[in-house]
N, C-alpha and C positions, 0 to 999 in steps of 0.2 A: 561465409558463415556456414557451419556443420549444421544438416537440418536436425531439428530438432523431436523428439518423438512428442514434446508437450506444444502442440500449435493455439491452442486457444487461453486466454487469459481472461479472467472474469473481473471487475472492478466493482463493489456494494458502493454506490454514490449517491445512494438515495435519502438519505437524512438530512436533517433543518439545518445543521452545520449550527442549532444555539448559542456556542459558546463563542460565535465570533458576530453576533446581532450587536447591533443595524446592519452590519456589512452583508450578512447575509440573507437579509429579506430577500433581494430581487439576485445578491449575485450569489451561486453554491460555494459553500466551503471549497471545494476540489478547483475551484476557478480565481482563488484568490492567490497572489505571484509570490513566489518566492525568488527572490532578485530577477529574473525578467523572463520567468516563464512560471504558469499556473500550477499548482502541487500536480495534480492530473498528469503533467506532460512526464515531471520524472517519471512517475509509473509507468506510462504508455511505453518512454526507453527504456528502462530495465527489463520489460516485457518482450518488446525485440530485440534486445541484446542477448535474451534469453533464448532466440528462437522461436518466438510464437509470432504467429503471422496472424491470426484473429481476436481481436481485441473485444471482447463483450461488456456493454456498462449494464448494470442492473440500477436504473433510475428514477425518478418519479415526475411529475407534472412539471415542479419549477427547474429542472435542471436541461432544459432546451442548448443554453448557450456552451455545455460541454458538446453536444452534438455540433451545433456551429463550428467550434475550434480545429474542431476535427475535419472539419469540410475546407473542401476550397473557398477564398476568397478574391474572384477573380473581379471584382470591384477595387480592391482594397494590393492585388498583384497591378492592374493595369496601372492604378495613381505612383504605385510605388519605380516603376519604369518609366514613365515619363520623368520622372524627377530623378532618374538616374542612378534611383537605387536598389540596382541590379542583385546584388549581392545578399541584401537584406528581401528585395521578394526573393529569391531563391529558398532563404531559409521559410520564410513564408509557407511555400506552397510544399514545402519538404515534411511537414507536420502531416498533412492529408496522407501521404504518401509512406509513412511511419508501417500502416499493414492493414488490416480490413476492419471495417469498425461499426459493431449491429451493436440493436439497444430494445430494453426489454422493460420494462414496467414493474417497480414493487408497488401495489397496488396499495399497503396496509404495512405499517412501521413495526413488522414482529419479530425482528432479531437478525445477526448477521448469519442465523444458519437459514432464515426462510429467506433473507435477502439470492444467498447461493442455491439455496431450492429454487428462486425463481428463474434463473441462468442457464435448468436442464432443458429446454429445448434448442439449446445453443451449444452447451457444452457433453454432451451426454455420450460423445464420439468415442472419446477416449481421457486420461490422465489428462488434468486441467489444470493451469496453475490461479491462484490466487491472490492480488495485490491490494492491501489495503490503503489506501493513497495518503489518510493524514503523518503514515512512516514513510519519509522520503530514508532511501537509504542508497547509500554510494559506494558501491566495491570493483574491485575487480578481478576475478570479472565481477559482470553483476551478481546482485544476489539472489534473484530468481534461479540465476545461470548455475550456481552452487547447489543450488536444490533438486533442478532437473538434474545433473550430473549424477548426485546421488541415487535418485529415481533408474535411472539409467544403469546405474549399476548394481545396484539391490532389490531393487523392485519397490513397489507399494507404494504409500503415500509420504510425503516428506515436511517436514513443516520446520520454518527457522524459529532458531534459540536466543535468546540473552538471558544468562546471568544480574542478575534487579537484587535491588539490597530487600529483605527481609519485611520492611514493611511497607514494601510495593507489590507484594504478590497480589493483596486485592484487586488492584487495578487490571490484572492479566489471567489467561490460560496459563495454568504454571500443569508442570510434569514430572512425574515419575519415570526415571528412564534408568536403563543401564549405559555405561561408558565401553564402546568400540572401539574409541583412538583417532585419534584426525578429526576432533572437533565430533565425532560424529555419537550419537544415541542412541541406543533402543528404545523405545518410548511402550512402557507397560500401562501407565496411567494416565486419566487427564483430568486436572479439576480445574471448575468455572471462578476463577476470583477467591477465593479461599484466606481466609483471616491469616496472617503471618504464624500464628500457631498452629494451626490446622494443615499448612501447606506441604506438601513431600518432597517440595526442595525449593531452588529459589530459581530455577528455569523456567523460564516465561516463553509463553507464545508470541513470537511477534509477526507482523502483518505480510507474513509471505507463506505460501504452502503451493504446494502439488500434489492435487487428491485425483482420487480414484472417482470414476461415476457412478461404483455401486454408494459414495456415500446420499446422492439422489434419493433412491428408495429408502433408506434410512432414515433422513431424513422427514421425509413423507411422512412414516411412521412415528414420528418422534413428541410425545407432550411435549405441552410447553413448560419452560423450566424457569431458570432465577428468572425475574422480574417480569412471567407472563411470555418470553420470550421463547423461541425455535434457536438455541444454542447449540453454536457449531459445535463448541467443547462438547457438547453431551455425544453430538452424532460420531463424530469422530472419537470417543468412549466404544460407542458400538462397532464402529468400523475396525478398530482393533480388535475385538471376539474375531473378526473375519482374514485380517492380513494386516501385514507388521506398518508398524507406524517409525519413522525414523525421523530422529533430530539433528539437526544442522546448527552447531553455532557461529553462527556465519563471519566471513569476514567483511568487514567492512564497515560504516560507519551509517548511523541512525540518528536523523533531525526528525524527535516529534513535535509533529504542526498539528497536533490535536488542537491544541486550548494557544488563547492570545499568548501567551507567556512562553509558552516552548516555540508555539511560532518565528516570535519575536528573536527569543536565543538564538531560533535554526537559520532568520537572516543574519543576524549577526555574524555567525560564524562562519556562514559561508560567502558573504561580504568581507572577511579577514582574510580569505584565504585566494580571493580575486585580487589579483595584482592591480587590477586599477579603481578599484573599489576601496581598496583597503585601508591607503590612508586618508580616505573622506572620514570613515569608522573613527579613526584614531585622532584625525583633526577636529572633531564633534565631539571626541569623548576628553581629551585635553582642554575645549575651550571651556565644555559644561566643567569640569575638575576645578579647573581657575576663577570660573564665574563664583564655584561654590567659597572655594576660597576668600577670595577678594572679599562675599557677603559675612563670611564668617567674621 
């Protein structure tokens, strides 16, 4: 692998994960599986696929057992070699060894930009990327990888795009940008969540970026904004007055594991698309078809 200029990756994991309770009392959103590995881990790969070799979580009191996953389990390797399976500890202990993995404290639930203020004495080196975990996304290359590329080649900060129908702009960072060609933006504006008529287009922010660590100090300075919070959208507003902001609409394909219901779809779908998985899917979705039937 080409080293990469962006080595550190920041992950915000520090919320109740409410939308997925009881599940989430004692276990974190980011540790619940998506077909047999924890949302967390896609991010963790697409992070090193991307090149980054430090992985920063910014997390809070109940989120111990992502620190565990990340560690060895040399209890849980030894059980797995006596019983002869070699193969599966390998994969095992290959997780630890993904790239270096520190962890930092949001003390106080005030928004995903104080979440990434909390990161700068981790990340403050240089160009950092960004992964939000509830967007697994699968490309290739990966999608981080697309973003440092661009960084690489233009300079400044990068953040990925999707196009969202019209009255989905609230739910997202949507953008004002100019069209460069090859997927790629200028990004003049940014508004936080914005009513479908207010919006300046239908690009949305989605859960990847490669920022600069002047947006640190920026940040620092920044009111709080919608809902009380330290909004990335605002900081990276200001980070633009300083150095050019660019969009990426990336390739590649986006399962959100926000809420039960896209969860639920993003196994689904990628249950269809595993060869041995796929017609249990089809076998469950046929018997319920029939059941319904028969009842009719």
């Amino acid at each position: 692998m080409v080293p990469s200029s962006v080595r550190s990756c920041l992950f915000p994991v520090a919320g109740l994960g409410t939308r997925f309770l009881p599940a989430t009392k004692e276990v974190p959103k980011e540790m619940i599986p998506l077909i047999d590995r924890p949302l967390i881990h896609y991010g963790v790969e697409e992070a090193a696929g991307a090149g980054c070799r430090e992985m920063v979580f910014v997390t809070s009191r109940e989120k111990r057992s992502i620190e565990d996953y990340f560690d060895r389990s040399f209890d849980l390797e030894r059980a797995l070699r006596r019983r002869g399976k070699d193969k599966l500890c390998q994969t095992i202990a290959e997780i630890s060894e993904l790239a270096s993995f520190s962890y930092v404290r949001q003390r106080e639930p005030l928004g995903l930009g104080h979440a990434v203020l909390c990161g700068e004495p981790l990340c403050s080196q240089g160009y950092f990327g960004v992964i939000l975990p509830d967007d697994v996304m699968i490309g290739d290359p990966p999608v981080l990888s697309q973003l440092v590329s661009v960084h690489e080649k233009m300079g400044g900060s990068v953040i990925a795009l999707e196009e969202v129908e019209a009255d989905e702009t609230s739910r997202y960072g949507i953008v004002r940008a100019t069209y460069s060609g090859e997927g790629l933006w200028r990004v003049t504006d940014l508004v936080e969540k914005p009513l479908p008529q207010e919006a300046p287009s239908r690009l949305a922010i989605m859960g990847r970026y490669v920022l600069s660590p002047r947006l640190f100090d920026l940040l620092r300075d920044l009111p709080r904004g919608r809902g009380g919070e330290i909004q990335l959208t605002d900081g990276l507003r200001r980070l633009l007055e300083e150095e050019p902001i660019w969009g990426v609409t990336y390739k590649g394909r986006r399962y959100d594991c926000g809420t039960r219901e896209s969860w639920l779809r993003a196994t689904v779908s990628l249950a269809l698309e595993d060869p041995s998985l796929r017609e249990i899917v089809l076998d469950v979705v046929r018997k319920e078809a029939m059941t319904e039937l028969t009842e009719c």
